[in-house]
N, C-alpha and C positions, 0 to 999 in steps of 0.2 A: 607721282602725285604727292608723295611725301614731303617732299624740298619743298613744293608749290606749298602748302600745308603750310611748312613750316614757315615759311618766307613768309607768307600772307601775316600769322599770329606773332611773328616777332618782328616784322620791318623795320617797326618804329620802336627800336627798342631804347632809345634817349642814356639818360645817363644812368637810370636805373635796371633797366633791362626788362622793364614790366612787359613792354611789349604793347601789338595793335589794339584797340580797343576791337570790340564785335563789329561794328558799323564801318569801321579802316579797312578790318578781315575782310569782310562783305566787299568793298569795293576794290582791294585788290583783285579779287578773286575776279571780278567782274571784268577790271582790266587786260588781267592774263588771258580769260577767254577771249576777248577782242581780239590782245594783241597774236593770239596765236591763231585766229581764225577760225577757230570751232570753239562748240560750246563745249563745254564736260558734262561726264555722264550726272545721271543722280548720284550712282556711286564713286564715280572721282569724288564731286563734291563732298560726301559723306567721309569719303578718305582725307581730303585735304583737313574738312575740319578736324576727323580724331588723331591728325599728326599736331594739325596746330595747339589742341587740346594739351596733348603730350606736353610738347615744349613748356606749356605756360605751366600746368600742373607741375612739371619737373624743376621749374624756375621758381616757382613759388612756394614748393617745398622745401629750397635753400634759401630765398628772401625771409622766409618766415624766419627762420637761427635769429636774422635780422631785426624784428618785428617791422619789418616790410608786408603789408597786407598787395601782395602782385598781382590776385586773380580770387575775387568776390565770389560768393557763393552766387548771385543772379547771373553773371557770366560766365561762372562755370556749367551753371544748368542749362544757358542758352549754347551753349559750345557742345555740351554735349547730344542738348535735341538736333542742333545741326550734322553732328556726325551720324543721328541717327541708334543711337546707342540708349 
């Protein structure tokens, strides 16, 4: 569920690297379950999002050197209610 995670929060990572918005996350996540034909538990989901979490946290603690703002503080609190944290 980590990869899933991670794949979801950075799919769309463009030329910046910022990564999926919340709402993209959401609907990855949503597809994967389709295409794999089960749904995930509460706690996959919870895990996907605190990997997805990671990555951006982690990307955005090097875009910051930058003053690249990569991951807002309302989506980082949304990211983390979703992991459940």
């Amino acid at each position: 569920m980590v990869i899933v995670g991670q794949a979801a929060a950075m799919f769309e990572g463009g030329p910046t690297g910022a990564g999926a918005s919340v709402e993209r996350t959401e609907a990855f996540l949503e597809e994967y379950q389709i295409a794999r034909g089960r749904a995930l538990s509460d706690n996959e989901l919870q895990l996907c999002w605190a990997a997805g979490l990671w990555v951006r946290a982690f990307n955005a603690k090097k875009f910051h050197l930058d003053d690249f703002d990569a991951l807002g503080r309302d989506e980082a609190e949304t990211r983390v209610r979703q992991a459940g944290i």
